[in-house]
C-alpha positions in Angstrom: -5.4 -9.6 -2.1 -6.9 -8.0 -5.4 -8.6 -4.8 -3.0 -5.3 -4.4 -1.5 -3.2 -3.5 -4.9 -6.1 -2.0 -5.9 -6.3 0.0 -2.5 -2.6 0.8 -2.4 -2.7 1.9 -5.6 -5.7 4.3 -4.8 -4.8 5.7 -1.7 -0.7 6.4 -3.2 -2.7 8.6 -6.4 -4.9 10.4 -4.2 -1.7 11.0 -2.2 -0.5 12.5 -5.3 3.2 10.4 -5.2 4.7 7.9 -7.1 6.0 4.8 -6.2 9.5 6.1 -5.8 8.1 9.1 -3.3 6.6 6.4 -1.5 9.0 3.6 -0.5 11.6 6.6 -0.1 8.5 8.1 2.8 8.3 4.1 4.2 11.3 2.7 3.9 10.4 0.2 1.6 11.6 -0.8 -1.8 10.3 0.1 -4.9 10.3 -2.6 -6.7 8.3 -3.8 -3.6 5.2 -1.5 -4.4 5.2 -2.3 -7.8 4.5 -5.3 -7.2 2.1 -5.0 -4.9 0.0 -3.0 -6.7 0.1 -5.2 -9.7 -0.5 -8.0 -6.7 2.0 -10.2 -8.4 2.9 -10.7 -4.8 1.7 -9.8 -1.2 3.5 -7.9 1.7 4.1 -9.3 4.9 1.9 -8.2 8.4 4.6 -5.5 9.3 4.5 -3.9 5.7 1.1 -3.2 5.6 1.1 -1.8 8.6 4.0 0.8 7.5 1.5 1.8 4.5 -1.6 1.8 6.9 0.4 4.2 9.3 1.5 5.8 6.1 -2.3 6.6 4.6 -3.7 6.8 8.1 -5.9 4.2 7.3 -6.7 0.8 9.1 -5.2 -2.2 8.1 -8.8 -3.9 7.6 -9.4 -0.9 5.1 -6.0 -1.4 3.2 -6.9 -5.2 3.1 -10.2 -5.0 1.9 -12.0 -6.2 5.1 -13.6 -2.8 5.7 -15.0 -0.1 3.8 -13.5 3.2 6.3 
């Protein structure tokens, strides 16, 4: 899961939000995204599709499966 916090993280700075500006945009928490990006833990199937949606990205991409 190390490409995916690192991928979030990425994709959220070229996005040019914070944390807060996301989870307020998806729904989710906070907290949440902080710690997935530091991948002290992993979101379920249905949150990273909410952030692939988000970033208009493919879940493999977000995950670290694919490289587009």
């Amino acid at each position: 899961m190390e490409k995916f916090s690192q991928r979030l993280k990425i994709l959220r700075n070229e996005q040019g939000i914070t944390q807060t500006q996301l989870a307020k945009e998806t729904g989710l928490s906070q907290s949440g995204i902080a710690l997935w990006e530091s991948g002290k833990r992993v979101p379920n199937a249905d949150v990273i599709i909410v952030l692939a949606n988000f970033f208009n990205v493919s879940t493999d991409y977000l995950l670290g499966v694919a490289d587009e």
